[in-house]
C-alpha positions, 0 to 999 in steps of 0.5 A, a space after each residue: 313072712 311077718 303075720 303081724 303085718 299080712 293081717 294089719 294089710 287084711 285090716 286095711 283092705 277088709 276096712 277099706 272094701 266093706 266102708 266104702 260106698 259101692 259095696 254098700 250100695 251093690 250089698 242092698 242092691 242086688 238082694 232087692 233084684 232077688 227078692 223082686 224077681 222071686 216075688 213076680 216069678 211067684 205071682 207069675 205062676 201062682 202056686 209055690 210047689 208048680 215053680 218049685 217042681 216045674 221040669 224043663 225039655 227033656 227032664 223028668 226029675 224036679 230035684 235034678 232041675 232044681 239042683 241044676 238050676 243051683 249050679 248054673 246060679 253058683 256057677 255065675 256068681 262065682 263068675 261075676 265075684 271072680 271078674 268084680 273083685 279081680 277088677 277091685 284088686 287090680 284098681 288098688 294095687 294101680 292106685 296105690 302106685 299111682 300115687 306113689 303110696 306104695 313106696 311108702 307101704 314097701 318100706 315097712 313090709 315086704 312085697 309078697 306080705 303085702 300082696 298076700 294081705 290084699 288079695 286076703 282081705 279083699 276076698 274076705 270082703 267079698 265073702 261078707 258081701 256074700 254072706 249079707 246077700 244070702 240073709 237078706 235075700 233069706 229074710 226077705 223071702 221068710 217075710 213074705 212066705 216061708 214055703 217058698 223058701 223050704 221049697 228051695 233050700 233042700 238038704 241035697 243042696 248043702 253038699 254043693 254049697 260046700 263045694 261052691 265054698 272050696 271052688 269060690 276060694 281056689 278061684 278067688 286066689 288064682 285070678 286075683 293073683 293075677 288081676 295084682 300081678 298085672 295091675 303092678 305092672 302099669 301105671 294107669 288102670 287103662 293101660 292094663 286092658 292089654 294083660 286082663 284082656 286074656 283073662 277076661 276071655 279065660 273067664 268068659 270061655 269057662 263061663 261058656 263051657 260051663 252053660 254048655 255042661 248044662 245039656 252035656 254035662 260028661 261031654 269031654 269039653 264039660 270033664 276038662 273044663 271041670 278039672 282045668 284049674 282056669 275053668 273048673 271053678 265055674 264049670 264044675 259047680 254045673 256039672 255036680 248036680 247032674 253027677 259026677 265021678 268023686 276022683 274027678 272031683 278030688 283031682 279037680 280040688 287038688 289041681 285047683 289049690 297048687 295051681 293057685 299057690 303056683 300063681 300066687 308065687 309067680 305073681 309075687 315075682 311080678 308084683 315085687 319088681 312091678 310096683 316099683 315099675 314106673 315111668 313106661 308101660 311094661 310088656 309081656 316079655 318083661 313081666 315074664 323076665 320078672 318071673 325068673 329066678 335069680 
């Protein structure tokens, strides 16, 4: 694999996510939502520490509540990243085909260079687009009253960022590996509805599972929805905080990472023999041709 090119192919597609008008608008959008629904829930109840230590049914401990509350929001935005710019990689991969640029590209690099240069570019943009939600977010709420931000940002939450960063990751590769490998197999984006319907209902499974973790967080569906590679990226960032066993965490972790290099490869076979794939719309039986050695 040639790095020159993988990170020319970064640069284009960082270049071209983080310019274009949709990302710009969804990066001030969304912190202003925040910042609106923190101020109304403030004023709502009156007092920064009664919101902050407020404990649902059936808990006792405000930190625990506080805690879960991080690993529900965690939980869904890697949900909404994963299913969003899996979404993105998948348009681009079908816009380049349809206008027959990608012949172009394939000429220059080799398929699997181009594949791993867009899957690692766009997530790159995703991660900007993260991280500029947390600082506005963050500089909004130190504007208006810098307690309220103490309150929330705990030391107890660092370690499960930390987390949150390594499951944001592993799932990012593996669903967009798949979200590519199916886009380079149709010619229209309408046509994918077929192949990303099964993924979609994966990620809607593990988003179900991982609500459900909240009031049974070692029930036997929770534990195997956190180390499942398809789920746990979701699942398991809302059953940290309520304690989880570390040798679950690291078979988890591992499980997840050579789980999404096995896809990225498969997705490479699918996506070498799929981009260049034209003129009748793919099935099942033939991606899974394409995923043969030879």
């Amino acid at each position: 694999m040639n790095l020159n090119k993988v990170l020319l192919i970064i640069s284009r597609e960082y270049k071209a996510m983080v310019t274009s008008r949709t990302f710009i608008i969804i990066t001030i959008l969304i912190p202003v939502i925040c910042l609106l629904g923190m101020y109304f829930g403030y004023h709502t109840t009156g007092h920064v520490e009664e919101t902050a230590t407020a404990a649902p049914a059936g808990t006792d401990d405000p930190d625990l509540m506080r805690l879960g509350l991080w690993g529900i929001a965690l939980a869904f935005v890697v949900y909404l990243f994963l299913l969003t710019y899996g979404a993105m990689i998948m348009n681009s991969v079908v816009e380049e085909k349809t206008n027959r640029v990608v012949e172009i590209i394939v000429s220059s690099c080799r398929p699997f260079e181009l594949l791993t240069g867009k899957i690692i570019g766009v997530g790159l943009a995703g991660l900007t687009q993260f991280g500029l939600w947390v600082a506005l977010v963050v500089a909004g709420v130190v504007a208006v009253d810098a307690s309220f931000l103490s309150a929330i940002f705990t030391p107890d939450v660092v370690p499960l960022l930390a987390y949150f960063v390594v499951y944001f990751i592993g799932g990012y590769l593996l669903y967009a590996a798949m979200f590519a490998a199916f886009g380079s197999a149709v010619d229209q984006a309408s046509d994918a509805s077929q192949f990303t319907a099964p993924v979609i209902l994966l990620l809607l499974f593990a988003l179900y599972v991982g609500m459900s973790a909240v009031d049974a967080p070692n029930s036997s569906v929770a534990v195997w929805g956190s180390i499942i590679p398809l789920t746990s990226p979701i699942v398991m960032l809302v059953r940290l905080p309520f304690g989880v066993p570390a040798w679950q965490i690291v078979l988890s972790i591992v499980l997840l990472l050579v789980c999404a290099v096995a896809v990225i490869w498969l997705a490479a076979r699918i996506y070498r023999n799929g981009i260049l794939h034209t003129g009748s719309k793919a099935s099942f039986k033939q991606i899974f041709s394409w995923m043969k050695l030879r």
